[in-house]
Structure formats: C-alpha cells, structure tokens
PQR file with spaces between the fields and no chain letter, atoms N, CA, C, O and H, PARSE charges and radii, in Angstrom:
ATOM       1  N    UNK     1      -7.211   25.391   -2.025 -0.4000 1.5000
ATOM       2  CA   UNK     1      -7.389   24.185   -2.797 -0.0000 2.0000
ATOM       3  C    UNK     1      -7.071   22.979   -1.917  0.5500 1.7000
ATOM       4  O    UNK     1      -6.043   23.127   -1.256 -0.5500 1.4000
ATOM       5  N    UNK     2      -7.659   21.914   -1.766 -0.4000 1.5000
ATOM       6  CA   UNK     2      -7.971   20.692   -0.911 -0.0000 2.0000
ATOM       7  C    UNK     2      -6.513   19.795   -2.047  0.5500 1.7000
ATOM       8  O    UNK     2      -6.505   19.777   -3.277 -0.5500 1.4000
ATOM       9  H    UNK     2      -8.494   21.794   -2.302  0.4000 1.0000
ATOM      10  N    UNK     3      -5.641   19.272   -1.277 -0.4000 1.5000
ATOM      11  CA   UNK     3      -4.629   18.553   -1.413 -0.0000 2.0000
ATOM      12  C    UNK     3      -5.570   17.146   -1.509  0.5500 1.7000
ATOM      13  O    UNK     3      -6.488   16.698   -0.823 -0.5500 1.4000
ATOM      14  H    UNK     3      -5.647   19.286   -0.277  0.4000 1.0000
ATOM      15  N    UNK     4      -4.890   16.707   -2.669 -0.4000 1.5000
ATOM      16  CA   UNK     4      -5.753   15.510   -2.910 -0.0000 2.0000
ATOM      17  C    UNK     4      -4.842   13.926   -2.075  0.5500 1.7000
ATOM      18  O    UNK     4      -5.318   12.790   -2.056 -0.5500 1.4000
ATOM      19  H    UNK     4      -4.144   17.071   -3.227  0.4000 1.0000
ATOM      20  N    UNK     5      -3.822   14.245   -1.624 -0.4000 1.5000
ATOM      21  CA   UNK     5      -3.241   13.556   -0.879 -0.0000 2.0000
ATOM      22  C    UNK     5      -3.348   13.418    0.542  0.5500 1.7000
ATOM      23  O    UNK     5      -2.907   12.413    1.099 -0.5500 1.4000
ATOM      24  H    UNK     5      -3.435   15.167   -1.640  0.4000 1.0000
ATOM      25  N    UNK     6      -3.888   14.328    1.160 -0.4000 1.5000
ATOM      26  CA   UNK     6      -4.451   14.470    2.421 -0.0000 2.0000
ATOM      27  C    UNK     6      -5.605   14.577    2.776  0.5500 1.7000
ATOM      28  O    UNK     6      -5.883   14.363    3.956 -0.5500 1.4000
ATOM      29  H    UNK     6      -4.246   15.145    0.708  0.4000 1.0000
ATOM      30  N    UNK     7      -6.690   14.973    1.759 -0.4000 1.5000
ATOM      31  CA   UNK     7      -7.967   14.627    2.668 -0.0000 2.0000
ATOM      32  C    UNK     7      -8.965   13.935    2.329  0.5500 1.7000
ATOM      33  O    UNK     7     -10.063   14.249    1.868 -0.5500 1.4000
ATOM      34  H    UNK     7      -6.464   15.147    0.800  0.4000 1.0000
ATOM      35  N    UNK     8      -8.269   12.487    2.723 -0.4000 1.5000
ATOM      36  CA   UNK     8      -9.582   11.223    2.557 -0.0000 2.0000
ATOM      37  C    UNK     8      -8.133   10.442    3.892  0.5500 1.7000
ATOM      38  O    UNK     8      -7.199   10.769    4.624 -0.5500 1.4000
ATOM      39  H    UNK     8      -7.378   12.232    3.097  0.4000 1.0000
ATOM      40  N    UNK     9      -9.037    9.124    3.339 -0.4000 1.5000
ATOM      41  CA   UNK     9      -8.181    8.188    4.310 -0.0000 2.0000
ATOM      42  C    UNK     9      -7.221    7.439    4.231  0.5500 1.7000
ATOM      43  O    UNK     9      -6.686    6.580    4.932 -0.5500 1.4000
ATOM      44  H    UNK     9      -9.796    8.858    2.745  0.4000 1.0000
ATOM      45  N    UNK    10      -6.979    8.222    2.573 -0.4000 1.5000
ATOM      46  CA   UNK    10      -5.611    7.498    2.134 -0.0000 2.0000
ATOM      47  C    UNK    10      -4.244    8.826    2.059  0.5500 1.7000
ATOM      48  O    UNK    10      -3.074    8.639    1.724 -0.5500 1.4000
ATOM      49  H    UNK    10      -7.414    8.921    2.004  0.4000 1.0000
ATOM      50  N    UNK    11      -4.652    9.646    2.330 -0.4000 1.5000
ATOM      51  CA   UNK    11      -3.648   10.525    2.780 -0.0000 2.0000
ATOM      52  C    UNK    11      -2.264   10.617    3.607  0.5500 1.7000
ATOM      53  O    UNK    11      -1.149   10.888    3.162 -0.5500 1.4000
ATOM      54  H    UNK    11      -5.603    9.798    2.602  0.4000 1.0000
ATOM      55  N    UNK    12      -2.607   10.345    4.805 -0.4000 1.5000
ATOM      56  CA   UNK    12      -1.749   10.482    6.051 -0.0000 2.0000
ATOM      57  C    UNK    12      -0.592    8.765    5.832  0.5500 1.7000
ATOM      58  O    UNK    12       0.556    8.489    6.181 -0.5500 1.4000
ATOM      59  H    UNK    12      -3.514   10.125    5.166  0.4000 1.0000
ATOM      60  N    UNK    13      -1.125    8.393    5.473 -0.4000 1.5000
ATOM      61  CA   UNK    13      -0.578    6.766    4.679 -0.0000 2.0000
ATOM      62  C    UNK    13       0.368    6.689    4.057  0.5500 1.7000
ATOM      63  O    UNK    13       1.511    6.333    4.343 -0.5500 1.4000
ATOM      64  H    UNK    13      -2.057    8.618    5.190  0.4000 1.0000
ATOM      65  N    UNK    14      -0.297    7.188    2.744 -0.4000 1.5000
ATOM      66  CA   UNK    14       0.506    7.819    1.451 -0.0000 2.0000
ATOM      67  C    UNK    14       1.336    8.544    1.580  0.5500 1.7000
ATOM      68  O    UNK    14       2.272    8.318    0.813 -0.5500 1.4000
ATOM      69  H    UNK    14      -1.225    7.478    2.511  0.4000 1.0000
ATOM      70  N    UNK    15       1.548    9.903    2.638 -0.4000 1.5000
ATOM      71  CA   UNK    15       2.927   10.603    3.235 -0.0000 2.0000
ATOM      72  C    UNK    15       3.466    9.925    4.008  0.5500 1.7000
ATOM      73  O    UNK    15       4.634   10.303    4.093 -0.5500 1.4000
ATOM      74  H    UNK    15       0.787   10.086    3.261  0.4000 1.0000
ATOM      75  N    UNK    16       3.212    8.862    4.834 -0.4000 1.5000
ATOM      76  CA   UNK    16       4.066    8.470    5.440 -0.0000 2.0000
ATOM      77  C    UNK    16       5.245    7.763    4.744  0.5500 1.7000
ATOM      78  O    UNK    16       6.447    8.019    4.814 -0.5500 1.4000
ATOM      79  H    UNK    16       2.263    8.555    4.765  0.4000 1.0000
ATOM      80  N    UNK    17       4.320    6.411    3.770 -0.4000 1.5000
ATOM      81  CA   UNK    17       5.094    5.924    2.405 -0.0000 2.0000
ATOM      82  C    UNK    17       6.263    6.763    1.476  0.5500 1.7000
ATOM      83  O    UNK    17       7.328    6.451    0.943 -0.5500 1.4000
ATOM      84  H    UNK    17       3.343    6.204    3.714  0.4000 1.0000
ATOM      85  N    UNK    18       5.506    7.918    1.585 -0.4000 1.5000
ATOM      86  CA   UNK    18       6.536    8.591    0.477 -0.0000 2.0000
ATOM      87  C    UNK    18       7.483    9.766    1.446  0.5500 1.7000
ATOM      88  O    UNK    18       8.609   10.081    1.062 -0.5500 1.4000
ATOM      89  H    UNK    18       4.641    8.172    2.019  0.4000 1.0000
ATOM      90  N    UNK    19       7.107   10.138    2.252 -0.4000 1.5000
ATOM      91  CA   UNK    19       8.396   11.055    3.253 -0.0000 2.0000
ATOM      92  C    UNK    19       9.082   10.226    4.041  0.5500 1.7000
ATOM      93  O    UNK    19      10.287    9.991    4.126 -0.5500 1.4000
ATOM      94  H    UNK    19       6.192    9.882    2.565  0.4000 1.0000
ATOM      95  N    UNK    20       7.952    9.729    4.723 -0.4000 1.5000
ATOM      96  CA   UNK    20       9.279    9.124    6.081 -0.0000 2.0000
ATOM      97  C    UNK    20       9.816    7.858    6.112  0.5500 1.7000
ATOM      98  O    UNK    20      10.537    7.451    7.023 -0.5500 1.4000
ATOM      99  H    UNK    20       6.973    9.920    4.654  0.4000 1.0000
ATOM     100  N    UNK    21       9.403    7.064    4.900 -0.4000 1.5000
ATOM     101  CA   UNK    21       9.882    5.356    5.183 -0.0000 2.0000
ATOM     102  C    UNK    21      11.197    5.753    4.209  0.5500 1.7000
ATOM     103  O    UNK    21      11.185    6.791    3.547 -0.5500 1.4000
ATOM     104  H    UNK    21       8.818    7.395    4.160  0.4000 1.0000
ATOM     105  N    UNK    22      12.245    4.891    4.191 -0.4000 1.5000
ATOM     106  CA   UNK    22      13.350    4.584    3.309 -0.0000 2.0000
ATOM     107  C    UNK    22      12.404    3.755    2.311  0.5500 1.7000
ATOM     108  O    UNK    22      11.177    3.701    2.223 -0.5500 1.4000
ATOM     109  H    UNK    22      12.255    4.048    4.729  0.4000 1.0000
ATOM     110  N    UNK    23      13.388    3.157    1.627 -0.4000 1.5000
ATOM     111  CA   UNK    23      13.374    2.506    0.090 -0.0000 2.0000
ATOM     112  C    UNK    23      13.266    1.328    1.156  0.5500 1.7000
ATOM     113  O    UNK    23      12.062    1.191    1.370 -0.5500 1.4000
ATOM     114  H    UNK    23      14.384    3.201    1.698  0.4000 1.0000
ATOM     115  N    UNK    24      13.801    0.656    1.719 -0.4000 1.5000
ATOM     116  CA   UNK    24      13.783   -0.848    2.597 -0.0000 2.0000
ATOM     117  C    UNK    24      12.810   -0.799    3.770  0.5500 1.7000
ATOM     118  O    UNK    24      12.673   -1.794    4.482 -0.5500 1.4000
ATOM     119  H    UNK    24      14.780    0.768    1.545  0.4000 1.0000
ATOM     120  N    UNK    25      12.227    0.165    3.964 -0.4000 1.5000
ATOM     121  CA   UNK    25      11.390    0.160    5.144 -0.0000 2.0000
ATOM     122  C    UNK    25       9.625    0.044    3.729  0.5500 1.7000
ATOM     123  O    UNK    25       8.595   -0.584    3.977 -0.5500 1.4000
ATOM     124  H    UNK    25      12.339    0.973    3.386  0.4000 1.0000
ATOM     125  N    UNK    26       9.839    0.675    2.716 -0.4000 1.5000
ATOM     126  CA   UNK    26       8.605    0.741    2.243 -0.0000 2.0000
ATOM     127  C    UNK    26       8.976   -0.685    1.220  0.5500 1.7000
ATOM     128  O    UNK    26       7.989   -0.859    0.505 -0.5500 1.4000
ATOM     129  H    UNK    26      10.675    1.185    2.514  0.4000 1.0000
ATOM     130  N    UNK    27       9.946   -1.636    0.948 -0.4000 1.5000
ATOM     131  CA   UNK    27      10.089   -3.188    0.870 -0.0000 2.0000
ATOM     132  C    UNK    27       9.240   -3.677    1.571  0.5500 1.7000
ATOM     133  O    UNK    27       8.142   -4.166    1.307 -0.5500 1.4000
ATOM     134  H    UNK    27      10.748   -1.495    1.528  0.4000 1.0000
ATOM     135  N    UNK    28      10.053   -3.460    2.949 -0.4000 1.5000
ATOM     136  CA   UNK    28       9.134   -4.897    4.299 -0.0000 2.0000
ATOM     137  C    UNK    28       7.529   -4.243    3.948  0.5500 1.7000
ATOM     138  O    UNK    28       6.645   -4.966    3.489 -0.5500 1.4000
ATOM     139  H    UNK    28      10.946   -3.062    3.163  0.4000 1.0000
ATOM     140  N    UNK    29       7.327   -2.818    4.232 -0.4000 1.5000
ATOM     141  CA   UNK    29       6.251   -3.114    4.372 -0.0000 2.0000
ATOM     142  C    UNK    29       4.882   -3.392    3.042  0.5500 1.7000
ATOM     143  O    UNK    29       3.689   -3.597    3.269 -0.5500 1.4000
ATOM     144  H    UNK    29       8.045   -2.231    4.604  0.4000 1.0000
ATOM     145  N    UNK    30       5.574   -3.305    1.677 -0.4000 1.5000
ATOM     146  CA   UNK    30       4.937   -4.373    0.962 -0.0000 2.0000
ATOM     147  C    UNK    30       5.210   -5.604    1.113  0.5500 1.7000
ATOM     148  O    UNK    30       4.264   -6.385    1.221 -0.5500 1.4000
ATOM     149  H    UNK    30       6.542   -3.139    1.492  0.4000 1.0000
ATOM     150  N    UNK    31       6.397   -6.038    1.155 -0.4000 1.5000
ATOM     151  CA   UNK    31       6.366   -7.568    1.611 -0.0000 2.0000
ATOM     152  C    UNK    31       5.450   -7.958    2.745  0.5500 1.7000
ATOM     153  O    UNK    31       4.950   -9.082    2.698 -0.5500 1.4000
ATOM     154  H    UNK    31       7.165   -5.404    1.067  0.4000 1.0000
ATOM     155  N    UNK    32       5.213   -7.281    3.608 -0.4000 1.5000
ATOM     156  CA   UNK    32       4.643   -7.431    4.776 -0.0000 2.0000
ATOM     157  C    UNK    32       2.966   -7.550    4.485  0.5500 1.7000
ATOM     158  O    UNK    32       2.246   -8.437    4.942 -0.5500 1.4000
ATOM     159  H    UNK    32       5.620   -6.368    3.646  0.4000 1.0000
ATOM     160  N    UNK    33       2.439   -6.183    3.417 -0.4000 1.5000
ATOM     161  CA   UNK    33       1.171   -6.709    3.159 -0.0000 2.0000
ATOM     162  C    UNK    33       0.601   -7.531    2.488  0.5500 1.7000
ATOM     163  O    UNK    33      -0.576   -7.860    2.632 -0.5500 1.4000
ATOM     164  H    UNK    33       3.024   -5.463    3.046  0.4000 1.0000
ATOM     165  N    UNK    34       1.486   -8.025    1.553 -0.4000 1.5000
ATOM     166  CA   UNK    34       1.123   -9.838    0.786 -0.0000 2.0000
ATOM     167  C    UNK    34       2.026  -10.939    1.655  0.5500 1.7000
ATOM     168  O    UNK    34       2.010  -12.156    1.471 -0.5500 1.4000
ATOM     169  H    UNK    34       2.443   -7.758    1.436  0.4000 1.0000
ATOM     170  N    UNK    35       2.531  -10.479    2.288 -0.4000 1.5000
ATOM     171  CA   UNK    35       2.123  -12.501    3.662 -0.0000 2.0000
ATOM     172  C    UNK    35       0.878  -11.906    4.316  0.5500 1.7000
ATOM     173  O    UNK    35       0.041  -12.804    4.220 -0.5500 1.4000
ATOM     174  H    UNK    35       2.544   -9.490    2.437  0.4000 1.0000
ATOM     175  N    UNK    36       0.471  -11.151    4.760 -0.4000 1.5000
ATOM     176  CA   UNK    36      -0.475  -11.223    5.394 -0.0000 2.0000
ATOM     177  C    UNK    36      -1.864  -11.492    3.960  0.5500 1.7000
ATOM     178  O    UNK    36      -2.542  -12.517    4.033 -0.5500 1.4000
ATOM     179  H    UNK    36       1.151  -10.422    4.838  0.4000 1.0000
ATOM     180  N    UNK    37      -2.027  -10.841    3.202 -0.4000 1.5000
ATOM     181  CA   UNK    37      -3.066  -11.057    2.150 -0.0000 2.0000
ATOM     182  C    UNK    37      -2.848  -12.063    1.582  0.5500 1.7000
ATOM     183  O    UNK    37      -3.620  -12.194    0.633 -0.5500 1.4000
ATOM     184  H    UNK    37      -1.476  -10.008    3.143  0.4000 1.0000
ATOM     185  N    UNK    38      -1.800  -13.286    1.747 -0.4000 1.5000
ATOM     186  CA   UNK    38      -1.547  -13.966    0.912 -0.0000 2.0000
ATOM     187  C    UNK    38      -1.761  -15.753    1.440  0.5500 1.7000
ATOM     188  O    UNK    38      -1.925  -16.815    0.840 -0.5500 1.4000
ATOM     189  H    UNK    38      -1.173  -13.180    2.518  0.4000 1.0000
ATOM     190  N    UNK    39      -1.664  -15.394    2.666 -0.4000 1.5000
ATOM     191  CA   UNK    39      -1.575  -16.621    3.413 -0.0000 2.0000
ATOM     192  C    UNK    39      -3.248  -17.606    3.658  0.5500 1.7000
ATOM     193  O    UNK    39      -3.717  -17.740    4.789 -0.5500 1.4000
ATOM     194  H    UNK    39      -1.531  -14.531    3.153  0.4000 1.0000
ATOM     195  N    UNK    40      -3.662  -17.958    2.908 -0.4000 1.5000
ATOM     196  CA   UNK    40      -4.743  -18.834    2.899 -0.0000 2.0000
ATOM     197  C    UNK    40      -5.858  -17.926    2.699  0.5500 1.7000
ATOM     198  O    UNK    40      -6.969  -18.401    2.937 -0.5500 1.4000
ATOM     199  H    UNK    40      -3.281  -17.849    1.990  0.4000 1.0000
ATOM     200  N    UNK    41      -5.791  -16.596    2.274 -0.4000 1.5000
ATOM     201  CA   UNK    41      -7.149  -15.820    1.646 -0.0000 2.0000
ATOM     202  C    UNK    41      -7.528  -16.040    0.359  0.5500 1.7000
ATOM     203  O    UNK    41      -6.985  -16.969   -0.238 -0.5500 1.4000
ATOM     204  H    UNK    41      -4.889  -16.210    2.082  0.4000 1.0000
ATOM     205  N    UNK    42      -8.268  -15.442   -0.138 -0.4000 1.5000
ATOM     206  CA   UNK    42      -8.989  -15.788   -1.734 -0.0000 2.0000
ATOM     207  C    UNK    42      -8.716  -14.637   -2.325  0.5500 1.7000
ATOM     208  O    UNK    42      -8.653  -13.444   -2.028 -0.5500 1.4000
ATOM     209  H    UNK    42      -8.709  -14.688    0.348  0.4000 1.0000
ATOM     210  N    UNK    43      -8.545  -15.448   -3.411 -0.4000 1.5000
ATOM     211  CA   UNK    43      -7.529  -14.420   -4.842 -0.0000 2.0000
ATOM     212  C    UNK    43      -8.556  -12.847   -4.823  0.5500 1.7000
ATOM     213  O    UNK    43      -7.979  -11.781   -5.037 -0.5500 1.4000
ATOM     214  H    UNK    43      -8.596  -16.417   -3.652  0.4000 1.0000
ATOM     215  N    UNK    44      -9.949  -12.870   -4.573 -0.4000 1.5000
ATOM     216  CA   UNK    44     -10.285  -11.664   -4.504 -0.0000 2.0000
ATOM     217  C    UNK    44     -10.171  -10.757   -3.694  0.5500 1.7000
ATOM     218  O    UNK    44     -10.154   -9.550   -3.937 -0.5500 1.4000
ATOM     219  H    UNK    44     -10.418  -13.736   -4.400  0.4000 1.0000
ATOM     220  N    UNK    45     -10.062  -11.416   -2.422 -0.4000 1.5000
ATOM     221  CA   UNK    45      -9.811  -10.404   -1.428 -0.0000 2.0000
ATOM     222  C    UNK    45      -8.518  -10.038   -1.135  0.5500 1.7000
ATOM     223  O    UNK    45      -8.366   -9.212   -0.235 -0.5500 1.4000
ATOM     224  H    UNK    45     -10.075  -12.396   -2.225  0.4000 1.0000
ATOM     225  N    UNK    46      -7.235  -10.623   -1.892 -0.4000 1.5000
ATOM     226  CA   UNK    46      -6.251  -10.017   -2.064 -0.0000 2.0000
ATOM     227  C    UNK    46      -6.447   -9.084   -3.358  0.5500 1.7000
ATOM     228  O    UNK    46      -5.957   -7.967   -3.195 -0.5500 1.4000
ATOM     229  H    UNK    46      -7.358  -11.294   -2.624  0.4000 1.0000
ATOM     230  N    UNK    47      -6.866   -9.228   -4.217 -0.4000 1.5000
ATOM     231  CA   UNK    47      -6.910   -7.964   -5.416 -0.0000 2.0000
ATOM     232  C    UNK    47      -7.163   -7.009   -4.658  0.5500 1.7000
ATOM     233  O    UNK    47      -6.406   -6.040   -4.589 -0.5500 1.4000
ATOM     234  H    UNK    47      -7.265  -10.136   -4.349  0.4000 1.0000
ATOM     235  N    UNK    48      -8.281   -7.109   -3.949 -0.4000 1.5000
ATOM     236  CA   UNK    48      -8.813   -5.991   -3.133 -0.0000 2.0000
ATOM     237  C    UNK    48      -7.750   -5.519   -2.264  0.5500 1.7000
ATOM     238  O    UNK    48      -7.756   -4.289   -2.214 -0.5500 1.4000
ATOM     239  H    UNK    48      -8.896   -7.896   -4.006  0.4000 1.0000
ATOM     240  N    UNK    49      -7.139   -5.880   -1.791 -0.4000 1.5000
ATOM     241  CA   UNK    49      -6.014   -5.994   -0.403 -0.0000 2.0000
ATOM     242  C    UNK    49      -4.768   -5.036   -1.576  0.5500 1.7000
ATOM     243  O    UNK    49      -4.177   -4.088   -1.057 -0.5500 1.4000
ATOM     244  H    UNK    49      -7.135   -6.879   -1.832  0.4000 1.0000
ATOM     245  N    UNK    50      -4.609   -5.209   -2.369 -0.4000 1.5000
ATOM     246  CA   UNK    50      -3.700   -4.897   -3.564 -0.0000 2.0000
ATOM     247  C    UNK    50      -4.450   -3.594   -3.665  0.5500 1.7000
ATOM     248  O    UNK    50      -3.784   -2.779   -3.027 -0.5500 1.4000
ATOM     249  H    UNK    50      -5.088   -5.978   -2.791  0.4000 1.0000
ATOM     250  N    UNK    51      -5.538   -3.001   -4.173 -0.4000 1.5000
ATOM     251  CA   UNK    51      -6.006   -2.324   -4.246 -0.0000 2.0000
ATOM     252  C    UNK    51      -6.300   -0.931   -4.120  0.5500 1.7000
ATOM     253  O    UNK    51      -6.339    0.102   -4.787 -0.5500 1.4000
ATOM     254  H    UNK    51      -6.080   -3.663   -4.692  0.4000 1.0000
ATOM     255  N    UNK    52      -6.615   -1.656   -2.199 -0.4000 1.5000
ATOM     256  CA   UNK    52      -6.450   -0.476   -1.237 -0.0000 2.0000
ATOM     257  C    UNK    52      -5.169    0.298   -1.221  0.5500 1.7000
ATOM     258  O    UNK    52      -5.102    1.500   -0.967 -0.5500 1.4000
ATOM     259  H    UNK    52      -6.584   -2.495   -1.657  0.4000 1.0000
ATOM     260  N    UNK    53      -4.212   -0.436   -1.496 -0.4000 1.5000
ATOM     261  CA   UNK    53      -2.657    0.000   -0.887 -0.0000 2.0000
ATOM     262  C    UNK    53      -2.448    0.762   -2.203  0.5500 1.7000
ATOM     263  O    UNK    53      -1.616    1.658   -2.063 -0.5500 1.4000
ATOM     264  H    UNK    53      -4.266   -1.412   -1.703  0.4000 1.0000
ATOM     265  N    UNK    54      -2.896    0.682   -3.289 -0.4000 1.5000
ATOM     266  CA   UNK    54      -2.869    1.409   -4.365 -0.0000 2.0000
ATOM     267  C    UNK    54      -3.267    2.628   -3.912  0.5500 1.7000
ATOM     268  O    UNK    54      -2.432    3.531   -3.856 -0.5500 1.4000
ATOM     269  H    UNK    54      -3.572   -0.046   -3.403  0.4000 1.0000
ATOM     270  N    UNK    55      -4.542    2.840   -3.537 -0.4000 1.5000
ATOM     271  CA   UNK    55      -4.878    4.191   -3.498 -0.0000 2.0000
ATOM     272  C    UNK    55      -3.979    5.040   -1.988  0.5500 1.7000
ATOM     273  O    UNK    55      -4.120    6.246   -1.788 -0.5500 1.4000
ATOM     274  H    UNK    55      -5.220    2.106   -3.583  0.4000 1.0000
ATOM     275  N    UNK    56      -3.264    4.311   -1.242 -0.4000 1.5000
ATOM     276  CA   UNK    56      -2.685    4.709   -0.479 -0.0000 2.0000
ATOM     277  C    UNK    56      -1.629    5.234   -1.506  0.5500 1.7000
ATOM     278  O    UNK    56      -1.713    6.440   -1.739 -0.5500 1.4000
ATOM     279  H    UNK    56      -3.149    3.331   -1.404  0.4000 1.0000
ATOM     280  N    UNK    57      -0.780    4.633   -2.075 -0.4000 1.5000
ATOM     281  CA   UNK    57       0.067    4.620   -2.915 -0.0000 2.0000
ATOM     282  C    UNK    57       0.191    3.896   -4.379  0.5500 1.7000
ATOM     283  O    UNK    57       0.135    2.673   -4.514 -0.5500 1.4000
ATOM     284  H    UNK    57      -0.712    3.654   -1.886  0.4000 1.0000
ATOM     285  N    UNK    58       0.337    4.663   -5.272 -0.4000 1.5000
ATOM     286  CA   UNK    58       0.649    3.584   -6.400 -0.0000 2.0000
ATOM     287  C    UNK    58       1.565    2.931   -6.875  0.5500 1.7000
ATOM     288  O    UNK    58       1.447    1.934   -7.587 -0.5500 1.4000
ATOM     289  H    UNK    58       0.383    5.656   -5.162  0.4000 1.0000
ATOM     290  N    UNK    59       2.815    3.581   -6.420 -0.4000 1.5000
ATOM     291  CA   UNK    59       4.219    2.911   -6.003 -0.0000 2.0000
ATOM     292  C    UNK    59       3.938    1.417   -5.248  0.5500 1.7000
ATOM     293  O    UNK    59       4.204    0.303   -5.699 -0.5500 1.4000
ATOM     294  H    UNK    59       2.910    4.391   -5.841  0.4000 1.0000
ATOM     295  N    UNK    60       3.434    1.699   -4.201 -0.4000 1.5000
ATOM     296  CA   UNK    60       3.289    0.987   -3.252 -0.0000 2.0000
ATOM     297  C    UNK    60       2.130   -0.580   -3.162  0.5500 1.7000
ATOM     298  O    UNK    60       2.197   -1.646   -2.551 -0.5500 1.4000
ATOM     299  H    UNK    60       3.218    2.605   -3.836  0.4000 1.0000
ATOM     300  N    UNK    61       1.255   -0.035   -4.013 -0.4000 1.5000
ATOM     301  CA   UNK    61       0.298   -1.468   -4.640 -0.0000 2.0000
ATOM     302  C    UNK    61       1.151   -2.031   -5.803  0.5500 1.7000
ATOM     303  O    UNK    61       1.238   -3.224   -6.092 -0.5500 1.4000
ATOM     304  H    UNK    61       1.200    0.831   -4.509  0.4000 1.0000
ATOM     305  N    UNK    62       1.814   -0.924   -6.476 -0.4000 1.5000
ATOM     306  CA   UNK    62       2.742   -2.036   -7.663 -0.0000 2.0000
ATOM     307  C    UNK    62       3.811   -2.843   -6.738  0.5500 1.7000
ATOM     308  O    UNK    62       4.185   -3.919   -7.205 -0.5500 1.4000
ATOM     309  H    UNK    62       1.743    0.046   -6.242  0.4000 1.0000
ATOM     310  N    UNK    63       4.233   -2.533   -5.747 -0.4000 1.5000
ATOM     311  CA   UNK    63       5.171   -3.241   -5.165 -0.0000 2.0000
ATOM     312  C    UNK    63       4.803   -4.674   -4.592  0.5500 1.7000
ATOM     313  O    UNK    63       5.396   -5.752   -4.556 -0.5500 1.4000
ATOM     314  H    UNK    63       3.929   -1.659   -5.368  0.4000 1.0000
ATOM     315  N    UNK    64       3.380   -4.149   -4.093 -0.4000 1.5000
ATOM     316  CA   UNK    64       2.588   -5.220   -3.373 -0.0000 2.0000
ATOM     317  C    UNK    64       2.318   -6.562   -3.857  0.5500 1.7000
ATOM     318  O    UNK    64       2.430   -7.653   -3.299 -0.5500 1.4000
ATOM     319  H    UNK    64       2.898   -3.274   -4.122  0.4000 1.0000
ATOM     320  N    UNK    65       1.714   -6.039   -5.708 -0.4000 1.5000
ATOM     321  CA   UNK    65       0.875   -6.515   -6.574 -0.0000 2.0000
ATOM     322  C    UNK    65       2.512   -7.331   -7.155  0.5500 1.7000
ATOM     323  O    UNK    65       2.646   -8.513   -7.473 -0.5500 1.4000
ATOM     324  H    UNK    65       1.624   -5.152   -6.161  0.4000 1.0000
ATOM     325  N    UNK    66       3.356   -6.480   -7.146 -0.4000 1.5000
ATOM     326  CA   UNK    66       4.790   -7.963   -8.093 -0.0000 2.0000
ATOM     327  C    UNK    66       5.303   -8.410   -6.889  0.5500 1.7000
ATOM     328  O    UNK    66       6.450   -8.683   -7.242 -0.5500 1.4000
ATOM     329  H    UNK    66       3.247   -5.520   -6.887  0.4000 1.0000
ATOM     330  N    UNK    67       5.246   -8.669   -5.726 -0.4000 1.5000
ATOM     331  CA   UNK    67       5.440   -9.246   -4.632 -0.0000 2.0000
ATOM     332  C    UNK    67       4.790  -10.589   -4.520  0.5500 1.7000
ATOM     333  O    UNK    67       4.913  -11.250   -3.489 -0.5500 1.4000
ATOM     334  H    UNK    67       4.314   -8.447   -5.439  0.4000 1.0000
C-alpha cells in the first residue's frame, strides 16, 4: 500500500515538519513562510502560498495561515 505521505511532493516535507523539526524550529519556519509571502505580494498568491504548505502539512498551513 503507497503511504500517502510519501509519494507525491509533499511527502519528504511533511516528515521532515513532523519528525525532525522541534515545536520552535516548525514556529520560525511558519513565521518564515509568511514574511516571505507576505512582504509586498497579492492576497492571492499568498492564499496560494498558505495552501501549498497545507498540503505539506496541515498543522503547518494553519500555523502559516494565523501567522
């Protein structure tokens, strides 16, 4: 049976997020992806930017998305 967490391109991502970062390492790096999506782009292409990181993680786009 094909692990639905590993084989697309949001896989290897998504384990990294959830095994190897701490609780403060997976902070910065939502904080980290809304300054970068946030800084003079358009409200859609941050939804989108929000989005992606969802399907990486859904932890991890909610973090993004109340950031």
């Amino acid at each position: 049976m094909t692990d639905p967490y590993t084989d697309d391109d949001f896989g290897q991502p998504g384990s990294l997020y959830r095994e190897v970062l701490s609780d403060t390492d997976g902070e910065h790096l939502a904080s980290n992806i809304v300054g970068h999506a946030s800084q003079g782009v358009d409200p859609d292409v941050t939804a989108g930017v929000i989005e992606y990181w969802r399907q990486v993680d859904p932890e991890l786009g909610a973090r993004a998305a109340k950031a």
